[in-house]
GULUM-544394 format. One record per residue (C-alpha): x negated, y negated, z negated; residue number from 1. Coordinates in nm, 3 decimals. Layout:
% GULUM-544394
+---------+---------+---------+-----+
|       x |       y |       z |   k |
+---------+---------+---------+-----+
|       X |       Y |       Z | NUM |
...
+---------+---------+---------+-----+
% end
This chain:
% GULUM-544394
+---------+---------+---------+-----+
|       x |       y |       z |   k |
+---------+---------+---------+-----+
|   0.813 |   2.318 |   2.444 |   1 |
|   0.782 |   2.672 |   2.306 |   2 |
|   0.749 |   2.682 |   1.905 |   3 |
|   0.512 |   2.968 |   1.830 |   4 |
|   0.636 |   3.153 |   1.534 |   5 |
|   0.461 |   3.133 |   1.213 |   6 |
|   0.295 |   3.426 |   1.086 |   7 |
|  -0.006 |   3.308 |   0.856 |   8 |
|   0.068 |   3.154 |   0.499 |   9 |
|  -0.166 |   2.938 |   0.283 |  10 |
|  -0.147 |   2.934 |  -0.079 |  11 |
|  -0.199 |   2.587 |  -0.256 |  12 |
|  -0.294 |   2.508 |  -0.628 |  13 |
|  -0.189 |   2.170 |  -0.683 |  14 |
|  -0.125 |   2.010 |  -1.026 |  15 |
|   0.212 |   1.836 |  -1.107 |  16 |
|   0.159 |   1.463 |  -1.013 |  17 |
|  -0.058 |   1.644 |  -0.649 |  18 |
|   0.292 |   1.841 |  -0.577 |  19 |
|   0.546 |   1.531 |  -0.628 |  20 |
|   0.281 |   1.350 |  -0.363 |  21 |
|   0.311 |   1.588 |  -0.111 |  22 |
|   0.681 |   1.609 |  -0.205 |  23 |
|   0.744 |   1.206 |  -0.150 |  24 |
|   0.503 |   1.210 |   0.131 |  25 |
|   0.691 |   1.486 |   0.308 |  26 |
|   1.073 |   1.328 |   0.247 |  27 |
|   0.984 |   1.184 |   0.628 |  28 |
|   0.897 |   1.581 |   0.765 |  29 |
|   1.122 |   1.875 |   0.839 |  30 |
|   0.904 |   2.053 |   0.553 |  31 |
|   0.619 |   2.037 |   0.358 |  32 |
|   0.446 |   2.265 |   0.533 |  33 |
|   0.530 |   2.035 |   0.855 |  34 |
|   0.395 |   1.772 |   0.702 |  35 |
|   0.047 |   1.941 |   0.621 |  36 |
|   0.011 |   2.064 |   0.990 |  37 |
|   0.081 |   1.724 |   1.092 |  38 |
|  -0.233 |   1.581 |   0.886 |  39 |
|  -0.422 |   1.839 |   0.975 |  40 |
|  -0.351 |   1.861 |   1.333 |  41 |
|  -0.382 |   1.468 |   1.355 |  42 |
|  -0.663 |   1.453 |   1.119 |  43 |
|  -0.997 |   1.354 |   1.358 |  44 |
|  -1.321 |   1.379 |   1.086 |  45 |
|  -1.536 |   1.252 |   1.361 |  46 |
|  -1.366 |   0.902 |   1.359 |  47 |
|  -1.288 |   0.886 |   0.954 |  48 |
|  -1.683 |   0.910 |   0.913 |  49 |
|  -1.755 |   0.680 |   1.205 |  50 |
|  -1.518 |   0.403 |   1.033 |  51 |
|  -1.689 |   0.479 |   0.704 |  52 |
|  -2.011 |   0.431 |   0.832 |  53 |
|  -1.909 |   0.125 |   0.974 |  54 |
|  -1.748 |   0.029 |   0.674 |  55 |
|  -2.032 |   0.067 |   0.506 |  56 |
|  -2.198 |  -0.152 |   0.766 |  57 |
|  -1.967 |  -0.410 |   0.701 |  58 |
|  -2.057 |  -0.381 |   0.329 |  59 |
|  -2.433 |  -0.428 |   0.349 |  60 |
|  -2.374 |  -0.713 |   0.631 |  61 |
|  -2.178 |  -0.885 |   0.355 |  62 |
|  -2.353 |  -0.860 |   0.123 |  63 |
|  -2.690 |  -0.960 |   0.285 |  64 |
|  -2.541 |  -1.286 |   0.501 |  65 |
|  -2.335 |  -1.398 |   0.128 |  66 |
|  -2.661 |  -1.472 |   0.009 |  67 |
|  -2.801 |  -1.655 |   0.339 |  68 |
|  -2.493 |  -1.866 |   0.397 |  69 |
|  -2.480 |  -1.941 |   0.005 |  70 |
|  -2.865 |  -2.091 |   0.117 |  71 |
|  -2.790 |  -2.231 |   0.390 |  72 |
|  -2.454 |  -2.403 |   0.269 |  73 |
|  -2.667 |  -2.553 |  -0.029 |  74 |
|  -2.924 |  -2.687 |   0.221 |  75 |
|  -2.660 |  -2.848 |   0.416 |  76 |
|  -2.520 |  -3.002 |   0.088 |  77 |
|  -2.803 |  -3.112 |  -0.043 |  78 |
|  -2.882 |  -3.310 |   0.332 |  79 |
|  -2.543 |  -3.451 |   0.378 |  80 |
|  -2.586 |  -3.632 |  -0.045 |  81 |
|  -2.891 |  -3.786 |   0.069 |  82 |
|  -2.690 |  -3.876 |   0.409 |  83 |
|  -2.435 |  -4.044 |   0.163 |  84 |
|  -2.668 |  -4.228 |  -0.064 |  85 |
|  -2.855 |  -4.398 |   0.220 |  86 |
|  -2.522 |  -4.509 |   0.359 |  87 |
|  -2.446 |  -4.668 |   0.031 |  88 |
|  -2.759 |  -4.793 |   0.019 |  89 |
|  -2.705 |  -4.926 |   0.424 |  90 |
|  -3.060 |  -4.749 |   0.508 |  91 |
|  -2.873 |  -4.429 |   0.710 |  92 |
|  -2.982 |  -4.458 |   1.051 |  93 |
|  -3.044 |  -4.259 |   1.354 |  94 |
|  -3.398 |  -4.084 |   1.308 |  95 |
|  -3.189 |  -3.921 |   0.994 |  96 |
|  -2.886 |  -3.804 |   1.194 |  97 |
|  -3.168 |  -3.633 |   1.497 |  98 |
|  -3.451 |  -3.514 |   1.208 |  99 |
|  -3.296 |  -3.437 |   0.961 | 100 |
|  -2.906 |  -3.341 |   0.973 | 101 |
|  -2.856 |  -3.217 |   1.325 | 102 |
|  -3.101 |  -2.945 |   1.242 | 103 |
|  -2.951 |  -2.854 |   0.959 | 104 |
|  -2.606 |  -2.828 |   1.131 | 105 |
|  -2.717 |  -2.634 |   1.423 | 106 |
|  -2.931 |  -2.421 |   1.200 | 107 |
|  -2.556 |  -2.344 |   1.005 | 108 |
|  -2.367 |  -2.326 |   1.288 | 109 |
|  -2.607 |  -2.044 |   1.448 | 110 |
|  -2.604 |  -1.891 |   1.121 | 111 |
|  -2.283 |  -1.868 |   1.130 | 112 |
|  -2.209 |  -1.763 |   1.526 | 113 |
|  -2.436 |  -1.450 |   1.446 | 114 |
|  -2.215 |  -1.338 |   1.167 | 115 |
|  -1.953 |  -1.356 |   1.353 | 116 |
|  -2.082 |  -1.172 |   1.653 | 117 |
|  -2.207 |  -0.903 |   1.414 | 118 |
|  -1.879 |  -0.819 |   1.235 | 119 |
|  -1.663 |  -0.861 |   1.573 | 120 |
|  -1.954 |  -0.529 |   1.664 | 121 |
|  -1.825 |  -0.383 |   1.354 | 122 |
|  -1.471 |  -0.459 |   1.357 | 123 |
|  -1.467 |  -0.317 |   1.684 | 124 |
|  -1.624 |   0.020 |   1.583 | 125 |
|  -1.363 |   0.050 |   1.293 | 126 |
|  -1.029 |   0.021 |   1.563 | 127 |
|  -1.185 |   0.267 |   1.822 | 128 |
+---------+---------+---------+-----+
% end
């Protein structure tokens, strides 16, 4: 492959601690300078804000299904006590397990199959 010859320079400011960062970050490049045109050149804006956004996606999914499941997981709780004190109490019986706890499982375990279908979306946006 050809090298074209460099003609154009670029001036920096950096402040001490910015300067022994590009310094250690460069030990692995021919130069500085190759190490900048490496970023650059490899440097794809398009896909750092598309994995941001999708970060952020992440974020608000979080933080919106951390409150459901929290509900949901109390629900369930609260269900399989009572499920507990009528088997003490020998009065657990089938219309209980089909009425009452089933529902609440299958309600969880949708719950819980959509939050997993919506951050496998996500996570695949952020390794495109």
């Amino acid at each position: 492959m050809e090298r074209k010859k460099k003609i154009k320079y670029c001036k920096l400011r950096l402040s001490e601690e910015e300067a022994r960062i590009f310094q250690e970050k460069a030990r692995h490049y021919d130069s500085v300078s190759a190490m900048v045109r490496n970023a650059v050149i490899n440097f794809d804006e398009r896909a750092t804000l598309g994995k941001y956004d999708a970060i952020m996606e992440m974020i608000t999914l979080y933080k919106r299904y951390q409150r459901d499941l929290a509900l949901v997981g109390n629900n369930l709780n609260q269900v399989v006590k009572n499920a507990n004190q009528l088997a003490i109490g020998n009065k657990l019986n089938v219309p209980f397990f089909e009425n009452i706890l089933f529902p609440h499982v299958n309600e969880t375990q949708k719950n819980i199959s959509l939050i997993k279908r919506q951050l496998t979306n996500i996570s695949k946006k952020l390794v495109k």
